[in-house]
Jmol script that loads the backbone (N, CA, C; Angstrom):
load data "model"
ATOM      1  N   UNK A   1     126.576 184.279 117.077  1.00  0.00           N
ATOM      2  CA  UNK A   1     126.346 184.347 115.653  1.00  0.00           C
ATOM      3  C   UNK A   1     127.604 184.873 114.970  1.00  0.00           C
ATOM      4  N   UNK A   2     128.111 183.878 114.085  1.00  0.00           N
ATOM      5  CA  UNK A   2     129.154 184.817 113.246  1.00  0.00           C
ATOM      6  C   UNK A   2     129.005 184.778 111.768  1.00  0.00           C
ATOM      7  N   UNK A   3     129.047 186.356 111.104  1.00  0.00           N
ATOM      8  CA  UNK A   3     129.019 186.216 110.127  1.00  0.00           C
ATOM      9  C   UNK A   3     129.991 185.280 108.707  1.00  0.00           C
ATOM     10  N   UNK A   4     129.396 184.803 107.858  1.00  0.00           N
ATOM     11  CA  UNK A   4     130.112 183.769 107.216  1.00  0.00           C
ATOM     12  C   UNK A   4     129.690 183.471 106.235  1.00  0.00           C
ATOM     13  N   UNK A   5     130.613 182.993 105.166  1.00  0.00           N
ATOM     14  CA  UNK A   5     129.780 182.336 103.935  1.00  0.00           C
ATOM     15  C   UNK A   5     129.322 181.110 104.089  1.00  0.00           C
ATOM     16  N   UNK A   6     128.131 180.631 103.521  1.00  0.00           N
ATOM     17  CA  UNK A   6     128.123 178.898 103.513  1.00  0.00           C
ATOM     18  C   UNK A   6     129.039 178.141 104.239  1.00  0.00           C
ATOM     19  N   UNK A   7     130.062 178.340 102.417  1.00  0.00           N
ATOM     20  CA  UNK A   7     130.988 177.192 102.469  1.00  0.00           C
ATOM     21  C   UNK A   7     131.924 176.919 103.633  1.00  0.00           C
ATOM     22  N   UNK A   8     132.547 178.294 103.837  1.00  0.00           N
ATOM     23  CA  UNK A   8     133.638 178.729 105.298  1.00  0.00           C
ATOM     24  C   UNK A   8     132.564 178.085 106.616  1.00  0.00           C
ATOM     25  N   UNK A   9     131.219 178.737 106.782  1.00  0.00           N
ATOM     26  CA  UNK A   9     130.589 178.138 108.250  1.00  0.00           C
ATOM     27  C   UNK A   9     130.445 176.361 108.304  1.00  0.00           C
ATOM     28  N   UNK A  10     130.416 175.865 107.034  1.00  0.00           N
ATOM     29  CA  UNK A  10     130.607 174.239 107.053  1.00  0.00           C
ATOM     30  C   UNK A  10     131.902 173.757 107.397  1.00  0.00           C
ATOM     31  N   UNK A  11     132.252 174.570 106.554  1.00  0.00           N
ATOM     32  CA  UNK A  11     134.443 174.023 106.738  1.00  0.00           C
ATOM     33  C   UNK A  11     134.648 174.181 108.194  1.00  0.00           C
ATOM     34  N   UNK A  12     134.045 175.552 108.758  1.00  0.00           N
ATOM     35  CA  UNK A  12     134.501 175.420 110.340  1.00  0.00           C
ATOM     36  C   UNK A  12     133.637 174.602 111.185  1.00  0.00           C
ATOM     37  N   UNK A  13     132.277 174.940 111.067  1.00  0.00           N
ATOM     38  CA  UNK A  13     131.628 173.115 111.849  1.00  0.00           C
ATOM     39  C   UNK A  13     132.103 172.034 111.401  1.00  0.00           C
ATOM     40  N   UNK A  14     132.659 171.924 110.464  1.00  0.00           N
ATOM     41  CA  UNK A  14     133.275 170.401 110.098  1.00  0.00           C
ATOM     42  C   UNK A  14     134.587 170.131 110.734  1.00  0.00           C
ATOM     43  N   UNK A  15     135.501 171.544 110.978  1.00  0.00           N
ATOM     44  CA  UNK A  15     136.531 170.995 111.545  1.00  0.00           C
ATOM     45  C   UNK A  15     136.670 171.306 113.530  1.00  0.00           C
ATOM     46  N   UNK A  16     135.608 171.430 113.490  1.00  0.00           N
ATOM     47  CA  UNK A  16     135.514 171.528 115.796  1.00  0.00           C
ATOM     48  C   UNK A  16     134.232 170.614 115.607  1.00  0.00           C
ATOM     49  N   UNK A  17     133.964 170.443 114.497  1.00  0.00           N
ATOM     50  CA  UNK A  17     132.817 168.920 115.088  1.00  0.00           C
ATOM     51  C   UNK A  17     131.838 169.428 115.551  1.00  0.00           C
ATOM     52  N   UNK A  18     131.253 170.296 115.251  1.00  0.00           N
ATOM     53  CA  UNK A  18     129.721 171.175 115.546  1.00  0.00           C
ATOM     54  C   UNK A  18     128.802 170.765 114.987  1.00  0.00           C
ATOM     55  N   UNK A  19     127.529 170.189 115.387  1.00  0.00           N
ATOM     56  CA  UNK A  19     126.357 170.079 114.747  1.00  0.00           C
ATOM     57  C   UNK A  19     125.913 170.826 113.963  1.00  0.00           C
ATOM     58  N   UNK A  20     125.572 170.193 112.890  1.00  0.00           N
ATOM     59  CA  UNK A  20     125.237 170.946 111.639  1.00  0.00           C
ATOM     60  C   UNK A  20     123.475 170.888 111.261  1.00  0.00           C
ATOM     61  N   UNK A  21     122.704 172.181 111.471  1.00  0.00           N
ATOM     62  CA  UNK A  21     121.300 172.031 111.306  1.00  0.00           C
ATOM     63  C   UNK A  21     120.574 172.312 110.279  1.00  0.00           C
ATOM     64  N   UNK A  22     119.991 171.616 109.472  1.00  0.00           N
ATOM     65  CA  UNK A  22     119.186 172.308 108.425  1.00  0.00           C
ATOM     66  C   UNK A  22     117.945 171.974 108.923  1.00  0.00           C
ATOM     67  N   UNK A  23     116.918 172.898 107.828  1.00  0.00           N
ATOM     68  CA  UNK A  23     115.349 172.608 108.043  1.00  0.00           C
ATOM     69  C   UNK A  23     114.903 170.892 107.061  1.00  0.00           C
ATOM     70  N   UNK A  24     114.086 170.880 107.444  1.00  0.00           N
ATOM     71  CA  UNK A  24     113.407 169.820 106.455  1.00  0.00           C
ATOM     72  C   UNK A  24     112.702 170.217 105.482  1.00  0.00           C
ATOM     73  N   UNK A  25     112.695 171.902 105.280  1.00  0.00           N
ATOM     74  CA  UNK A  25     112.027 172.183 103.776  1.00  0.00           C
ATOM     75  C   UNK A  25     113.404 172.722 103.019  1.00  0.00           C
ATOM     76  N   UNK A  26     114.766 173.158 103.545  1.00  0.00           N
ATOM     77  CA  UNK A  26     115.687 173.768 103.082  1.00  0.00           C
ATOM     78  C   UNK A  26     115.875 171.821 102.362  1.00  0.00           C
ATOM     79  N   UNK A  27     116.161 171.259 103.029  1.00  0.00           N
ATOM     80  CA  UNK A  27     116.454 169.431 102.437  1.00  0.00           C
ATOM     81  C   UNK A  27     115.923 169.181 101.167  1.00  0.00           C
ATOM     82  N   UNK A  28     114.183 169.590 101.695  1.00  0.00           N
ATOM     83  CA  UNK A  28     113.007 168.687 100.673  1.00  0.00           C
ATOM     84  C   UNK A  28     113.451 169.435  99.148  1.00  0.00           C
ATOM     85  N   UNK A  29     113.552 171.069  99.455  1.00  0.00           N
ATOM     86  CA  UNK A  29     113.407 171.869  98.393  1.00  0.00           C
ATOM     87  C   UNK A  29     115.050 171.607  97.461  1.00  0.00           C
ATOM     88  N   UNK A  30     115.865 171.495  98.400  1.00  0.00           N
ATOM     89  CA  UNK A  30     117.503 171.716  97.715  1.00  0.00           C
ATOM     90  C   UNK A  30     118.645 169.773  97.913  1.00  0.00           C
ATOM     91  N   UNK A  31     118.212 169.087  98.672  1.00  0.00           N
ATOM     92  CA  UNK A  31     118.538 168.086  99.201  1.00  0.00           C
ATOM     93  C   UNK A  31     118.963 167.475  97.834  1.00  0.00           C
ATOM     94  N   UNK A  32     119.710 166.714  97.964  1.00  0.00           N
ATOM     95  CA  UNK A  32     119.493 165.454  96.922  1.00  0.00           C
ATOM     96  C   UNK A  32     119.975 163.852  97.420  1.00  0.00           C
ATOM     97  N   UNK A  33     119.587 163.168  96.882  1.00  0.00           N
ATOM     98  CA  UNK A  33     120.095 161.526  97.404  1.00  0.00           C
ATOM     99  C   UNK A  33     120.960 161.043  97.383  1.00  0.00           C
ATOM    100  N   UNK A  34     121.262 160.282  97.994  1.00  0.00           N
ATOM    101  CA  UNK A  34     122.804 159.632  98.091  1.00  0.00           C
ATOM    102  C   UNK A  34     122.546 157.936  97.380  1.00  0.00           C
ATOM    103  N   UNK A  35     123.171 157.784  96.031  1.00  0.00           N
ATOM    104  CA  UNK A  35     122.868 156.144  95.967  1.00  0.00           C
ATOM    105  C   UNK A  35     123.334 155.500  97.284  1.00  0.00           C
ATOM    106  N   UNK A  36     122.365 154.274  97.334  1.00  0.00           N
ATOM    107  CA  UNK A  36     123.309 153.093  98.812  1.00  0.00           C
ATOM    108  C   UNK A  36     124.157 152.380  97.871  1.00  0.00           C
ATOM    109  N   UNK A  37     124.631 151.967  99.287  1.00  0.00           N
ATOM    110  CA  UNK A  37     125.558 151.004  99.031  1.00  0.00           C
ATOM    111  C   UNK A  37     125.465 149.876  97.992  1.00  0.00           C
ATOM    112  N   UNK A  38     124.382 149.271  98.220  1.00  0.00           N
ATOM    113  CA  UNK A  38     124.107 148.324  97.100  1.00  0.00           C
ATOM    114  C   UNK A  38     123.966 148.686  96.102  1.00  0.00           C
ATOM    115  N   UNK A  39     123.794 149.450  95.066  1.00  0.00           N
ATOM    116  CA  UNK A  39     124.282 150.303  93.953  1.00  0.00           C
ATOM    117  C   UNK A  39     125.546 150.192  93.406  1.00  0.00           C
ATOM    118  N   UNK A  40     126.377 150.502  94.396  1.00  0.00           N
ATOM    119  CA  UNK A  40     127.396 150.668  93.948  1.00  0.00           C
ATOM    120  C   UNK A  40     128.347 149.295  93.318  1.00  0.00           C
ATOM    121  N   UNK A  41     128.109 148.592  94.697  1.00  0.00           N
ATOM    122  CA  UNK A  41     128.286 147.384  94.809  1.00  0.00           C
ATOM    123  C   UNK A  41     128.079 146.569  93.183  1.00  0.00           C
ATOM    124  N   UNK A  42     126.739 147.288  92.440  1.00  0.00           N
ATOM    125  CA  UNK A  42     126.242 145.951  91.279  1.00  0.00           C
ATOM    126  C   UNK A  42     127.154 146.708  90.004  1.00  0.00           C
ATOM    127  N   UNK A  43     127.435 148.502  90.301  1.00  0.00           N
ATOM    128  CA  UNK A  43     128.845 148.665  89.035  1.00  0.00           C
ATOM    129  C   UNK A  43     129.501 148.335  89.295  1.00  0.00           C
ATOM    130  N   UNK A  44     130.519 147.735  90.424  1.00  0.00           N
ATOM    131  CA  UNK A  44     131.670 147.423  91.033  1.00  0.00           C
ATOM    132  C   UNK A  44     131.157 146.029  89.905  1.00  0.00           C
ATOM    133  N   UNK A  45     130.588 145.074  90.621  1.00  0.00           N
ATOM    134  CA  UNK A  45     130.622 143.895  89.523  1.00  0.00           C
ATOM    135  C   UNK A  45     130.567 143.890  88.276  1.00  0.00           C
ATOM    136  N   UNK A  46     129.722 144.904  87.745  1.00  0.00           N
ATOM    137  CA  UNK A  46     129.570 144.827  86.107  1.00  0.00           C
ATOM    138  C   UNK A  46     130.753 145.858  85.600  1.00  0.00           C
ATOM    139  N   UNK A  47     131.637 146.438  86.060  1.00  0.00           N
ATOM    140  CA  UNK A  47     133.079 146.783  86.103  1.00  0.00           C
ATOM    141  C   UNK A  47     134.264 145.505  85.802  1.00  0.00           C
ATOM    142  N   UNK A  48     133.939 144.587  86.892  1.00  0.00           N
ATOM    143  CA  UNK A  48     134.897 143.065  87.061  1.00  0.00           C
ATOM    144  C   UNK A  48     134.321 142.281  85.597  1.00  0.00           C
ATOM    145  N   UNK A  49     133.268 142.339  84.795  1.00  0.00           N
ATOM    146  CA  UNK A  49     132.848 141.314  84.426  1.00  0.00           C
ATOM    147  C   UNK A  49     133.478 142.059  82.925  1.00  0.00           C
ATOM    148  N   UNK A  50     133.595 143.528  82.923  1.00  0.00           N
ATOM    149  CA  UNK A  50     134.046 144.097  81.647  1.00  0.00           C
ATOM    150  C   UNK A  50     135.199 143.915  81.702  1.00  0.00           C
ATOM    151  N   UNK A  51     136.087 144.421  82.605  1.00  0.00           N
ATOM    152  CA  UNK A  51     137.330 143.916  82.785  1.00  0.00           C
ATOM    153  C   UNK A  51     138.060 142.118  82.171  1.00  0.00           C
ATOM    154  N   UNK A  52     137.270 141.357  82.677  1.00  0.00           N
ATOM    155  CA  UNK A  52     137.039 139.806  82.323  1.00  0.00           C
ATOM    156  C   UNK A  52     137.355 139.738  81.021  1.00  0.00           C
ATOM    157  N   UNK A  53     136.793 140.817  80.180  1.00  0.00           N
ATOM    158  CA  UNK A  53     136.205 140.490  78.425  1.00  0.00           C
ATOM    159  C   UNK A  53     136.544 141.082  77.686  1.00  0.00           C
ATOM    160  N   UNK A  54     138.054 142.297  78.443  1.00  0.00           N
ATOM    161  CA  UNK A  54     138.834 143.081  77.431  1.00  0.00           C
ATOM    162  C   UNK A  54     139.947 142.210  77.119  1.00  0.00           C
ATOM    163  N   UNK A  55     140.936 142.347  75.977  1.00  0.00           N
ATOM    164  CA  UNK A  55     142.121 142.137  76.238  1.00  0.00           C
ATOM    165  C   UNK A  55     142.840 143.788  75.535  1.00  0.00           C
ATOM    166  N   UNK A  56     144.213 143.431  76.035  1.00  0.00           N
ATOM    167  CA  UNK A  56     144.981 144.533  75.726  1.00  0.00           C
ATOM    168  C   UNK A  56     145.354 145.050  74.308  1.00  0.00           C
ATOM    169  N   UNK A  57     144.691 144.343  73.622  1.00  0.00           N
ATOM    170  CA  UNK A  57     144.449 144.565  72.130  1.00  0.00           C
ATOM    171  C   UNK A  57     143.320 145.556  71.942  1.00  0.00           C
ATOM    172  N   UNK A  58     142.347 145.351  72.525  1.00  0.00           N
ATOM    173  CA  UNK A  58     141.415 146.312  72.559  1.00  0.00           C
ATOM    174  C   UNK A  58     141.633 147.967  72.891  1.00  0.00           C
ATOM    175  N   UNK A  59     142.830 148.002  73.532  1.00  0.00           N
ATOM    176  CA  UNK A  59     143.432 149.437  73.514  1.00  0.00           C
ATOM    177  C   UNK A  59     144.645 150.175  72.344  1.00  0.00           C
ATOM    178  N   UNK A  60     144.640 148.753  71.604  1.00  0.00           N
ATOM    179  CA  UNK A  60     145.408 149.444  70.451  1.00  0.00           C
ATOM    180  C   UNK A  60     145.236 150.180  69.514  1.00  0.00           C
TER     181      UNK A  60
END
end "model"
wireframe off; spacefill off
backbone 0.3
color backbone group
């Protein structure tokens, strides 16, 4: 057991590659979601399609 803050005991399991354990009520209660991939993917397009429909006048 070593004493530690949070952030420092993540930084050091993150850098020797140590399994990292939480509970499933520490998750349920504090967790949050990760969008997928496909998400991202449909601003990436509606990004390209705005891009398409500016011109450089529009920043003048």
């Amino acid at each position: 057991s070593v004493s530690a803050r949070p952030s420092d005991a993540l930084a050091l399991a993150l850098r020797v590659k140590a399994n990292i354990l939480v509970s499933h009520e520490l998750m349920d209660s504090a967790g949050i979601e990760i969008p997928t991939a496909g998400n991202g993917e449909s601003e990436v397009e509606a990004f390209k399609e705005f891009l398409d429909q500016i011109n450089p006048e529009d920043f003048a």
